[in-house]
C-alpha positions as CSV (number, residue, x, y, z in Angstrom):
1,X,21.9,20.5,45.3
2,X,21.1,23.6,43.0
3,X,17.3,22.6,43.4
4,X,18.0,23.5,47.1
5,X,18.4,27.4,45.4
6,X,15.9,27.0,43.0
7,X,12.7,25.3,44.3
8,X,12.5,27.7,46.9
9,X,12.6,30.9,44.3
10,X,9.7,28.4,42.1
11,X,7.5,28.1,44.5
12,X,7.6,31.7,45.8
13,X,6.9,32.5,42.4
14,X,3.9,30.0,41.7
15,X,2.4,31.4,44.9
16,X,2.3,34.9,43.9
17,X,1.0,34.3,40.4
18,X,-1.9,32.8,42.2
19,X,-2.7,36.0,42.8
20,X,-2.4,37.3,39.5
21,X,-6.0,38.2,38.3
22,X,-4.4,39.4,34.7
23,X,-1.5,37.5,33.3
24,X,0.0,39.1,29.8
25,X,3.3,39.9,28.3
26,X,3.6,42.8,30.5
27,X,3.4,41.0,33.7
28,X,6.7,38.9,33.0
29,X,8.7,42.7,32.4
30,X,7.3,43.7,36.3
31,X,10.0,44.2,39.2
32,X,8.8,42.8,42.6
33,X,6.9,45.0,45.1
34,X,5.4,45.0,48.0
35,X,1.8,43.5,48.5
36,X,0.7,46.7,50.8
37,X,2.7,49.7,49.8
38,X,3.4,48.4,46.5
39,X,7.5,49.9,46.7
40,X,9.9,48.3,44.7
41,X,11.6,45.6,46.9
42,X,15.3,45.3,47.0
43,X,17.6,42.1,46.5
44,X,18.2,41.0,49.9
45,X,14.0,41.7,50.8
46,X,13.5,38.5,48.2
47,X,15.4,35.9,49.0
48,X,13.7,32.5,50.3
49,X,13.7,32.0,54.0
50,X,16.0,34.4,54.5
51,X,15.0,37.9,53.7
52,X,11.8,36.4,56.0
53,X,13.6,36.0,58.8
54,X,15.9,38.8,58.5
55,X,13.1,41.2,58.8
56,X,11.2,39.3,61.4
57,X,8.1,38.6,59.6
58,X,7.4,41.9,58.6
59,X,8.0,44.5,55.8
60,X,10.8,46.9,55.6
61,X,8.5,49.6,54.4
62,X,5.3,49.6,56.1
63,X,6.0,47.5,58.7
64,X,2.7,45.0,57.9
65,X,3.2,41.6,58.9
66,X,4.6,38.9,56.0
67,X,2.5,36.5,54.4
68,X,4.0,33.2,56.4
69,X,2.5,30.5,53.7
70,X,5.4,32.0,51.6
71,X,8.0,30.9,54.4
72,X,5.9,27.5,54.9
73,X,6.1,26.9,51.3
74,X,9.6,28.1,50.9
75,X,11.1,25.5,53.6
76,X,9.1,22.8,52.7
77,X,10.1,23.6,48.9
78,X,14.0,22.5,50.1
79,X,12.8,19.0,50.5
80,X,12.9,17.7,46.5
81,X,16.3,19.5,46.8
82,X,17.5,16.8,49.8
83,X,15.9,13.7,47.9
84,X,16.9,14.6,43.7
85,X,20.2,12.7,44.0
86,X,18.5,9.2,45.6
87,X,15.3,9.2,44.0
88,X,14.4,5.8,43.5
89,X,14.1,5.1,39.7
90,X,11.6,1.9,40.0
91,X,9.1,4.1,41.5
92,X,5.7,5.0,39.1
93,X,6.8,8.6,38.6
94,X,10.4,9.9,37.6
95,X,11.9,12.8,39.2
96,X,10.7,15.6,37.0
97,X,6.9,14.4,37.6
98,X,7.5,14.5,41.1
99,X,9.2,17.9,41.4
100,X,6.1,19.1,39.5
101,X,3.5,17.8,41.5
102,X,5.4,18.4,44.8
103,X,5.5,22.2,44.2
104,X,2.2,22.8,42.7
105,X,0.7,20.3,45.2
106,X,2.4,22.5,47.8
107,X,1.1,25.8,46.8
108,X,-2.1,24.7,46.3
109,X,-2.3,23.3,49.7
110,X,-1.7,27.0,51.1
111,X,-4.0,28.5,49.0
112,X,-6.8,26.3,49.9
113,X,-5.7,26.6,53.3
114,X,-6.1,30.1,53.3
115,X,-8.8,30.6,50.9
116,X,-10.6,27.4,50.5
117,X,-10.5,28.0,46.7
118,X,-8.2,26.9,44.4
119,X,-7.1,29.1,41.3
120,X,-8.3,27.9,38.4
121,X,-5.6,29.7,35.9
122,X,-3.1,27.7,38.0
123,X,-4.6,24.6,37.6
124,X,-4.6,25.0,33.3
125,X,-0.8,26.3,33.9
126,X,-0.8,22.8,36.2
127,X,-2.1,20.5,33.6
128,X,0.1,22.3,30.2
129,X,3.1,21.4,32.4
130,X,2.0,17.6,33.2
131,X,1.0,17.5,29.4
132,X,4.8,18.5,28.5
133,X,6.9,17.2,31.3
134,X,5.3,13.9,32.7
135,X,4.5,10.6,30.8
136,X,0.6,10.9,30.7
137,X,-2.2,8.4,31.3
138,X,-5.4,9.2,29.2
139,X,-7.1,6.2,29.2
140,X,-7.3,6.5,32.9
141,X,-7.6,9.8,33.3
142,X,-10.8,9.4,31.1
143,X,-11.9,6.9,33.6
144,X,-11.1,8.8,36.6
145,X,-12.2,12.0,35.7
146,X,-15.4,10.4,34.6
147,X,-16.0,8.5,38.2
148,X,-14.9,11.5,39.6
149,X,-17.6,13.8,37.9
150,X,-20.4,11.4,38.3
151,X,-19.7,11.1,42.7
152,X,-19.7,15.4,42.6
153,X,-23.3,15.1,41.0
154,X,-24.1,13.4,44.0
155,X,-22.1,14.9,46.2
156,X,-21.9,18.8,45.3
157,X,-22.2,20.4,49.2
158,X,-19.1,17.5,50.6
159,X,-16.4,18.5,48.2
160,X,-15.5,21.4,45.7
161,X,-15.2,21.7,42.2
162,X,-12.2,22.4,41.9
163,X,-11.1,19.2,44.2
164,X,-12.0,17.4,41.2
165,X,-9.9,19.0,38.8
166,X,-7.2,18.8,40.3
167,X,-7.8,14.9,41.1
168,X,-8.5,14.9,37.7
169,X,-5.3,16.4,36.5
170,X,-3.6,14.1,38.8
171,X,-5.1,11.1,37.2
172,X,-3.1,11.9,34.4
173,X,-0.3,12.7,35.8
174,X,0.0,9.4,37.8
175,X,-0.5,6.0,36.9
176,X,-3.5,4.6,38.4
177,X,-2.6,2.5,41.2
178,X,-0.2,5.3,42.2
179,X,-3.6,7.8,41.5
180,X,-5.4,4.8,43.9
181,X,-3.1,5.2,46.8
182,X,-3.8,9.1,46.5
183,X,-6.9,9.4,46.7
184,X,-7.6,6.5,49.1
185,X,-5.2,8.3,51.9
186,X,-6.6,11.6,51.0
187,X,-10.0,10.9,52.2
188,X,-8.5,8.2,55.0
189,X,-6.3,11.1,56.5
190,X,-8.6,13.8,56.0
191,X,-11.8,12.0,57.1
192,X,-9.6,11.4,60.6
193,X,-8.6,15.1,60.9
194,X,-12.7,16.1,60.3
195,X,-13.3,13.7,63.0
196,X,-11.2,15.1,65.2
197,X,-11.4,18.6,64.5
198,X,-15.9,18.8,64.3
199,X,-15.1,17.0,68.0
200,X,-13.1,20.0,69.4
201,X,-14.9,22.7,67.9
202,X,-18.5,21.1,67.8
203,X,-19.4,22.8,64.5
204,X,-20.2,20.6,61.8
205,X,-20.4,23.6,59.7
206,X,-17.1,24.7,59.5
207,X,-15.0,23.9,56.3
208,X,-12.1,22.1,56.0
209,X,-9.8,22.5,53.0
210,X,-9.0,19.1,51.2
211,X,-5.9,20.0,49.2
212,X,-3.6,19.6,52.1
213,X,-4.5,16.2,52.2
214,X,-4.1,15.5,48.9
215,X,-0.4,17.1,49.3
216,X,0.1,14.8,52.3
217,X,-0.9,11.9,50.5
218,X,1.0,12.7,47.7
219,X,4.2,12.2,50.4
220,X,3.2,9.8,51.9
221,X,2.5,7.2,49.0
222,X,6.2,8.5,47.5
223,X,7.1,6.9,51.0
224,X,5.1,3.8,50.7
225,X,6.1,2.9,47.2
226,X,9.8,3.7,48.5
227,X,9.3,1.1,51.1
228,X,8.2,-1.7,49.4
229,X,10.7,-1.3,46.5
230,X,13.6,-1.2,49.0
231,X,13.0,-1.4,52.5
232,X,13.8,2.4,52.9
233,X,12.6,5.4,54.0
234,X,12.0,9.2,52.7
235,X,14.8,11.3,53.6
């Protein structure tokens, strides 16, 4: 239950460092402060969920409107909390690996959402952390990451760069047929969505971010390996 406290306060700190063009020792000694004004917030302006909906969506300062992917990010960051104590131990991943690729899947998702980028300083924080935390797979990554590279020669102007790194660092995150189910529903669920969506607005030029599918798929194979093992469901 303590992960319901501190997932929340990790992923509203990922986010932000995002947004960190400059990272040194100095930046670890800096107090919070507002993203427009740039005054020094108080305790009860940076608590998850809350201090968001205390002041409405908007600053006590300047009055600007809140950044709502940190509210998204911060409620969906309770749900590891909800699932630590019956996470099923005969799935491919233990705990740890999913908390880490749940939150840094998450706030990637927003940023890409938002941006259509994806930090690249995050991505080398992404893969020291699977390197230290998660039991990794090098021989498929090297195949992966491989296959991967070859179909974005082919196929630079239908998905991003940085798409691949991060299936990449999956890849050795995961074991492969965990890494198969991925990336199969990524591009099964997203190709649906680009369907849909290039119907209702009729522009086959707009983007559409892909690492909100990856997240998604993420869950959803968690929830199909649950349900063969046992019969359950997520909760």
């Amino acid at each position: 239950m303590q992960l319901l406290l501190v997932s929340p306060v990790l992923f509203s700190f990922l986010y932000q460092l995002c947004f960190v063009e400059k990272i040194d020792r100095t930046y670890f000694k800096l107090r919070s402060n507002c993203d427009y004004c740039y005054r020094q917030l108080r305790f009860y302006e940076m608590i998850p969920i809350f201090s968001f909906l205390i002041q409405k969506g908007k600053t006590n300062c300047c009055r600007y409107r809140l950044n709502c992917c940190y509210f998204i990010g911060e409620t969906l960051a309770l749900f590891p909390g909800f699932y630590e104590l019956q996470f099923p131990a005969l799935l491919d991943i233990d705990y740890a690996t999913f908390l880490l690729i749940y939150l840094f899947l998450l706030v990637f998702a927003l940023y890409d959402f938002t941006t259509f980028t994806i930090p690249i300083h995050m991505l080398f924080i992404f893969s020291c952390c699977v390197c230290v935390i998660a039991h990794i797979h090098v021989i498929s990554f090297l195949f992966v990451s491989s296959l991967l590279h070859l179909i974005y020669f082919f196929c630079k102007k239908s998905i991003g760069y940085g798409d691949i790194l991060l299936f990449s660092v999956l890849s050795l995150a995961v074991p492969y047929t965990f890494f198969r189910y991925i990336f199969l529903l990524t591009f099964i669920i997203g190709g649906i969505f680009a369907i849909v969506y290039f119907l209702i607005i009729k522009n086959s030029k707009q983007r559409v971010p892909l690492i909100p599918f990856i997240f998604l798929a993420f869950n959803l194979t968690i929830i199909f390996q649950q349900t063969t093992h046992y019969g359950g469901m997520f909760i």
